[in-house]
Gaussian input, Z-matrix of N, CA and C with variables (Angstrom, degrees):
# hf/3-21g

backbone

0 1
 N
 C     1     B1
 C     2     B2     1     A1
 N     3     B3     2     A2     1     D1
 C     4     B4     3     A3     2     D2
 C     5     B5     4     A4     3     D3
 N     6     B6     5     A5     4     D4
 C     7     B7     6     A6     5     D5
 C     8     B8     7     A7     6     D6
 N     9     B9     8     A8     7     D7
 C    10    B10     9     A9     8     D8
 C    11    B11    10    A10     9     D9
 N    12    B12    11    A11    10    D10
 C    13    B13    12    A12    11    D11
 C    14    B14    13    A13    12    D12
 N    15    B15    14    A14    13    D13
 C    16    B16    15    A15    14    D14
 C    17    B17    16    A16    15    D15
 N    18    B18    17    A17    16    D16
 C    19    B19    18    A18    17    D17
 C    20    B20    19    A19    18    D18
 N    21    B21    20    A20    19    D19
 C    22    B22    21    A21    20    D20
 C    23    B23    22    A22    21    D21
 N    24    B24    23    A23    22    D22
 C    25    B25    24    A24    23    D23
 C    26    B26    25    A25    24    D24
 N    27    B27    26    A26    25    D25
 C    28    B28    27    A27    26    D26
 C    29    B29    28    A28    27    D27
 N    30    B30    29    A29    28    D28
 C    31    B31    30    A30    29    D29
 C    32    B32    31    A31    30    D30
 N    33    B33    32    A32    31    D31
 C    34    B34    33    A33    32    D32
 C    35    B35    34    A34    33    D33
 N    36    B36    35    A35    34    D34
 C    37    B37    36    A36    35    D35
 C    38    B38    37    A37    36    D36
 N    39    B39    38    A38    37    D37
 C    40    B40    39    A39    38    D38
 C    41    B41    40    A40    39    D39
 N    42    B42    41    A41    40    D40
 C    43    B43    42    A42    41    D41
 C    44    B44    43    A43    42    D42
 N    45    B45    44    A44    43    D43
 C    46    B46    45    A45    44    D44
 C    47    B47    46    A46    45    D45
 N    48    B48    47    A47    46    D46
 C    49    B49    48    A48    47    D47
 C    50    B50    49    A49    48    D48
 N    51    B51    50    A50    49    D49
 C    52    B52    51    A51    50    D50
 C    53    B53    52    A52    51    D51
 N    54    B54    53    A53    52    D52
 C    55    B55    54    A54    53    D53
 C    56    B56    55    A55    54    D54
 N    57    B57    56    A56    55    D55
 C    58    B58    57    A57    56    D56
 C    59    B59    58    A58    57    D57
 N    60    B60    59    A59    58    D58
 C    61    B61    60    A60    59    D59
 C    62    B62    61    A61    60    D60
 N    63    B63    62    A62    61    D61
 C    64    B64    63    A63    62    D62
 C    65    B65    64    A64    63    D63
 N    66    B66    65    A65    64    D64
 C    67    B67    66    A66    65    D65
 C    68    B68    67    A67    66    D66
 N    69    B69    68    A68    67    D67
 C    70    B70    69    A69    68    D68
 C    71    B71    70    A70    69    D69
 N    72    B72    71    A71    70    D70
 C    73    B73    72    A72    71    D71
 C    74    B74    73    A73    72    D72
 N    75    B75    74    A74    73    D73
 C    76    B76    75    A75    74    D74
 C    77    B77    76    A76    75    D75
 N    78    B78    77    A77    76    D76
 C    79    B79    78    A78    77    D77
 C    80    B80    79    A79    78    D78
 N    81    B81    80    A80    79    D79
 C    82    B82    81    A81    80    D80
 C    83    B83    82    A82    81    D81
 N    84    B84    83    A83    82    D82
 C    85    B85    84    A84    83    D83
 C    86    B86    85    A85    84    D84
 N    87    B87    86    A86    85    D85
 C    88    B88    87    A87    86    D86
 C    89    B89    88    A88    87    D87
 N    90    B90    89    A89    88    D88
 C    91    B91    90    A90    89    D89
 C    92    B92    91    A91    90    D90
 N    93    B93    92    A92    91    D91
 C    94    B94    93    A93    92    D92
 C    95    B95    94    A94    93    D93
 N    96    B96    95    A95    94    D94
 C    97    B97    96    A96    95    D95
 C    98    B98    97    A97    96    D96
 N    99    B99    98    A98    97    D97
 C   100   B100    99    A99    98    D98
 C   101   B101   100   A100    99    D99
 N   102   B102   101   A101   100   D100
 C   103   B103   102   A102   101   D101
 C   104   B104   103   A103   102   D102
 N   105   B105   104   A104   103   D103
 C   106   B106   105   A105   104   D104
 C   107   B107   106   A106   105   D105
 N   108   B108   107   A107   106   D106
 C   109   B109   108   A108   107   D107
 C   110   B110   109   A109   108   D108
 N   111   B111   110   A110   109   D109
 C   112   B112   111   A111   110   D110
 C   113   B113   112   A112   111   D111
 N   114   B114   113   A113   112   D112
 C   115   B115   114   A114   113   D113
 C   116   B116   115   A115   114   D114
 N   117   B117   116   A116   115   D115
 C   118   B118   117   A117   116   D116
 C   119   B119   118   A118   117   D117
 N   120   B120   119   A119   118   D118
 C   121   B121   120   A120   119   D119
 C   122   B122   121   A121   120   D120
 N   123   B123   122   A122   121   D121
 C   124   B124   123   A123   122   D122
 C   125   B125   124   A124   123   D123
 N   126   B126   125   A125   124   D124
 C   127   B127   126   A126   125   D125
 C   128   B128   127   A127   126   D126
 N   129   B129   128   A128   127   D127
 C   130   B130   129   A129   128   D128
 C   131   B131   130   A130   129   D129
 N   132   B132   131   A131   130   D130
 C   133   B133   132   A132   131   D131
 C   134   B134   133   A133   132   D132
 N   135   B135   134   A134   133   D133
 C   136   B136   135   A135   134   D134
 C   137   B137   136   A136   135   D135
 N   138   B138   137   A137   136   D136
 C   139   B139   138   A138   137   D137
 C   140   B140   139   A139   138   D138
 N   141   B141   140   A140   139   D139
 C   142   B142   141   A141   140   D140
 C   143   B143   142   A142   141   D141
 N   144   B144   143   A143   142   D142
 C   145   B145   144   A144   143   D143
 C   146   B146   145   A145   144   D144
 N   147   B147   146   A146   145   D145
 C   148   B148   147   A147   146   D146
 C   149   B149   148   A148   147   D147
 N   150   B150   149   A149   148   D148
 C   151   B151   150   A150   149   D149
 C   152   B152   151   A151   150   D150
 N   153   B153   152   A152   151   D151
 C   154   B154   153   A153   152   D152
 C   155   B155   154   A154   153   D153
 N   156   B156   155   A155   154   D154
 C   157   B157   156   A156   155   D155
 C   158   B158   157   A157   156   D156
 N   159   B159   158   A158   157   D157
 C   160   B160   159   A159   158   D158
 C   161   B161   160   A160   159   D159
 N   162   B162   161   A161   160   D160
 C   163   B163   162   A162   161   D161
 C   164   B164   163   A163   162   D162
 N   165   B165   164   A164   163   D163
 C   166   B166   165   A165   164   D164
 C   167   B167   166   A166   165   D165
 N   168   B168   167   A167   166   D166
 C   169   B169   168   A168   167   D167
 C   170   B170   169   A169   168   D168
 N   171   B171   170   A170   169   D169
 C   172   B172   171   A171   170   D170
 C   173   B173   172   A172   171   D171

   B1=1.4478
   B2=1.5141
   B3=1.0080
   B4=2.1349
   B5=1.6443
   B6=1.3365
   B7=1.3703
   B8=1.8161
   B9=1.2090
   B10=1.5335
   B11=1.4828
   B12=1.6801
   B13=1.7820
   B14=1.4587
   B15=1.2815
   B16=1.5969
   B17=1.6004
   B18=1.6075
   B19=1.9231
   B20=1.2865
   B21=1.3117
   B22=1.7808
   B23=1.4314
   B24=1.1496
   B25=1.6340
   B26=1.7027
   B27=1.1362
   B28=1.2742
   B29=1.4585
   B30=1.9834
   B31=1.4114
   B32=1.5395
   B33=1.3988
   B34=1.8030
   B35=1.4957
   B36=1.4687
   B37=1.7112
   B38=1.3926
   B39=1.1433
   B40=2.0717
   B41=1.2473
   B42=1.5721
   B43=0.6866
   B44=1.8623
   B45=1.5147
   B46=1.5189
   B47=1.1143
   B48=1.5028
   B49=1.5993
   B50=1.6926
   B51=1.4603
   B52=1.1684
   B53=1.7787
   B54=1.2350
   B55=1.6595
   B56=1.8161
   B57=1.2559
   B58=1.2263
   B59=1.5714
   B60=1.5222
   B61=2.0088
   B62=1.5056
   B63=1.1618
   B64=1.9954
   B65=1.1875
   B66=1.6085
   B67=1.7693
   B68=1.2070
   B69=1.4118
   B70=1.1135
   B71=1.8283
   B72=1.2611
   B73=1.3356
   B74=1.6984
   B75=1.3255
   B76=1.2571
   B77=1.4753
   B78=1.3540
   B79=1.2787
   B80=2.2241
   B81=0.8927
   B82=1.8226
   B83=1.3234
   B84=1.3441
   B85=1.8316
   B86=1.6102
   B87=1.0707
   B88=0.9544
   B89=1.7617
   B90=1.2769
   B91=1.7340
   B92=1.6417
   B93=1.5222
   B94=1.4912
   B95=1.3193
   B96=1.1578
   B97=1.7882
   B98=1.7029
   B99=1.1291
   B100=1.2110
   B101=1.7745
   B102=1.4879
   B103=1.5498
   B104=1.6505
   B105=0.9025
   B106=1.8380
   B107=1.4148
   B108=1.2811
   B109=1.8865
   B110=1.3041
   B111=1.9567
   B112=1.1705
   B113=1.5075
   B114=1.7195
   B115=1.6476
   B116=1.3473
   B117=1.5172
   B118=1.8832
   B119=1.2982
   B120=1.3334
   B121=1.1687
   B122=1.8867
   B123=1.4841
   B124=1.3540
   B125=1.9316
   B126=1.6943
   B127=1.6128
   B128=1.4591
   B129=1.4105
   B130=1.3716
   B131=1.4816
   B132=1.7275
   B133=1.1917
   B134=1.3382
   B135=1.7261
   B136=1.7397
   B137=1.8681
   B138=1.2955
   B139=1.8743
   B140=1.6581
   B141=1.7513
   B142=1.7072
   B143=1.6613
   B144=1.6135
   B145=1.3984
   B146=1.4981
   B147=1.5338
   B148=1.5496
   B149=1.5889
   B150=1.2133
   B151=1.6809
   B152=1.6440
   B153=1.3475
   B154=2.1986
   B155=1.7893
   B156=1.0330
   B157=1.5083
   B158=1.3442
   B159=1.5158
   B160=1.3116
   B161=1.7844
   B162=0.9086
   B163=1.3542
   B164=1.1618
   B165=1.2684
   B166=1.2529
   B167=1.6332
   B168=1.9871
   B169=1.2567
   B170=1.7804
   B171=1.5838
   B172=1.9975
   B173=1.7276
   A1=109.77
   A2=117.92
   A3=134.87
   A4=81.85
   A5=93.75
   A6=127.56
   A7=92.54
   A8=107.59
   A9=139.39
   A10=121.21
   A11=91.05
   A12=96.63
   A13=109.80
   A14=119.66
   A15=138.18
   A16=108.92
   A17=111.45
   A18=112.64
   A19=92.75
   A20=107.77
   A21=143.33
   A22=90.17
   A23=110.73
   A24=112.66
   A25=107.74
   A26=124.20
   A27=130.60
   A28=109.48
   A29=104.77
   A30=136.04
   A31=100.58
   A32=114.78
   A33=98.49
   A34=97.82
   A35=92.90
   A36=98.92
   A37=77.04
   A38=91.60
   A39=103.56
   A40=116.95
   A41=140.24
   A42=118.41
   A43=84.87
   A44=115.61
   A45=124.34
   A46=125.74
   A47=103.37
   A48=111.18
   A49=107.68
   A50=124.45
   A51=125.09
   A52=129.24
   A53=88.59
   A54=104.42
   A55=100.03
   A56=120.11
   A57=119.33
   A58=107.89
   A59=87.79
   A60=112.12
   A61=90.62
   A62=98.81
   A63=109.33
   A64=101.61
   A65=93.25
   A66=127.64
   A67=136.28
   A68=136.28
   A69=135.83
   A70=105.66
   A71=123.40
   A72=127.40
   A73=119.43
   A74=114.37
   A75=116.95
   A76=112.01
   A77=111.05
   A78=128.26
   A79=116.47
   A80=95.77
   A81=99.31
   A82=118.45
   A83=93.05
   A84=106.82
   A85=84.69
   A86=159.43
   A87=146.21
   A88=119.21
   A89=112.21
   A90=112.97
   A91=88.05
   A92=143.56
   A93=129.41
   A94=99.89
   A95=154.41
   A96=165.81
   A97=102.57
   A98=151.28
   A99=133.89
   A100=126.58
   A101=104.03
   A102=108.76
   A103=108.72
   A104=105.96
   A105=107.97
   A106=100.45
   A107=101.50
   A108=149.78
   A109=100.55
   A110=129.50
   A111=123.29
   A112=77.49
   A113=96.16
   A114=122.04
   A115=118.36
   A116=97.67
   A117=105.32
   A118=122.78
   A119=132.58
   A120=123.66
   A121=122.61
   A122=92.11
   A123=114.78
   A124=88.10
   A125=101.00
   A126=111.57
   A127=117.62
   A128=113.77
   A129=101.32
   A130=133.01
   A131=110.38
   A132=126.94
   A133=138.17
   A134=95.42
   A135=110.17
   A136=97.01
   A137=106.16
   A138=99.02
   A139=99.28
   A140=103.43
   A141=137.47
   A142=91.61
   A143=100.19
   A144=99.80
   A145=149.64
   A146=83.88
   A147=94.15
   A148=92.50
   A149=130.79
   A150=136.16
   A151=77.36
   A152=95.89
   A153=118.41
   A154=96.76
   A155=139.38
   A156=123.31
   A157=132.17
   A158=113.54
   A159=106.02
   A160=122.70
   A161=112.91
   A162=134.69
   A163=114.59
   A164=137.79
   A165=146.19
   A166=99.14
   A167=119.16
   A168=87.05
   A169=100.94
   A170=103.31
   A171=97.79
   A172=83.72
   D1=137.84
   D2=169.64
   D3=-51.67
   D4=154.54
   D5=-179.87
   D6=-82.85
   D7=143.01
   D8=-147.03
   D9=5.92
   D10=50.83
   D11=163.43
   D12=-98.66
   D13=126.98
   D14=171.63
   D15=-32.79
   D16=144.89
   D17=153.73
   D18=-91.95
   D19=-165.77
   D20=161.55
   D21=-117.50
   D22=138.67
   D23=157.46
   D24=-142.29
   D25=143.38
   D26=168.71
   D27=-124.66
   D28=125.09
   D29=-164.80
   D30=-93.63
   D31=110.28
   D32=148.97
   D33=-120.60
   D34=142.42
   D35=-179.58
   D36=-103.85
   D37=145.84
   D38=143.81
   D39=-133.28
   D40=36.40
   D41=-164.52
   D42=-174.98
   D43=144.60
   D44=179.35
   D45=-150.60
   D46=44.19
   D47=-159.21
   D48=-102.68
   D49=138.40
   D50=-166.20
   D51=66.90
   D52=29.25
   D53=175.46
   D54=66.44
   D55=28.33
   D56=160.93
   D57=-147.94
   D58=175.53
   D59=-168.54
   D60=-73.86
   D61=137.70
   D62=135.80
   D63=-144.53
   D64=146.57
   D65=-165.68
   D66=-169.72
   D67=-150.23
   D68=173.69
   D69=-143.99
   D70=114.81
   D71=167.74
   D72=-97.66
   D73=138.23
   D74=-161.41
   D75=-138.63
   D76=92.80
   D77=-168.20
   D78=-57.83
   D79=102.06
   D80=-156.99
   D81=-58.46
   D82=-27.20
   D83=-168.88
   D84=-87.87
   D85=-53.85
   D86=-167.25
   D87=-93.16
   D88=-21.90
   D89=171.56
   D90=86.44
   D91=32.72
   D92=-174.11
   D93=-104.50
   D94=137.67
   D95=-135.73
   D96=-137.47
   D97=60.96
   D98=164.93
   D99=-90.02
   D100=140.99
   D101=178.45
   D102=-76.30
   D103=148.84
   D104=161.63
   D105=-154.76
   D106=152.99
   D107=-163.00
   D108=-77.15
   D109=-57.10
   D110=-144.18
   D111=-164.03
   D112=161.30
   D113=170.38
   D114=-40.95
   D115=-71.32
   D116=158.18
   D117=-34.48
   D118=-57.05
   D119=-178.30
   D120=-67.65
   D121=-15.38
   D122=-164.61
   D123=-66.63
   D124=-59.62
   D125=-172.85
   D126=-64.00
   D127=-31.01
   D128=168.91
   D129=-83.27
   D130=-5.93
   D131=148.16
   D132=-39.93
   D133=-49.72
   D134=-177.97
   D135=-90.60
   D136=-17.25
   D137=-157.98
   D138=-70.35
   D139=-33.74
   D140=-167.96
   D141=-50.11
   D142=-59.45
   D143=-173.20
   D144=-47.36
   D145=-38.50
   D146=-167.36
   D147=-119.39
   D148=24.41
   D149=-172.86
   D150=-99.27
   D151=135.64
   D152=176.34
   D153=-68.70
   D154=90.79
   D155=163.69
   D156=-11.81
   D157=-35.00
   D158=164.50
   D159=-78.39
   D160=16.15
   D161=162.04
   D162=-92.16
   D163=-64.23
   D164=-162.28
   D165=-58.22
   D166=-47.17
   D167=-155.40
   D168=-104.84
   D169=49.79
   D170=-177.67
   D171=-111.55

């Protein structure tokens, strides 16, 4: 993705235990399904996504 172009993501939590989410996030533009544990993991899930790789590794 271009540097500050938007995802779609669709959230189902099922789960709210320990003052955080658990769920499944599902990245739209791409059709990719991932589980996460906690909120945090939830954001670095979606941030992972749409962050340019050549970013990630400077």
């Amino acid at each position: 993705m271009a540097e500050n172009q938007k995802g779609t993501f669709i959230v189902k939590i099922n789960h709210t235990d320990n003052a955080s989410w658990q769920g499944q996030v599902t990245w739209a533009d791409k059709n990719i399904t991932k589980n996460f544990r906690s909120t945090l993991e939830l954001i670095k899930l979606m941030d992972g996504a749409i962050t340019p790789e050549e970013t990630k590794n400077s």
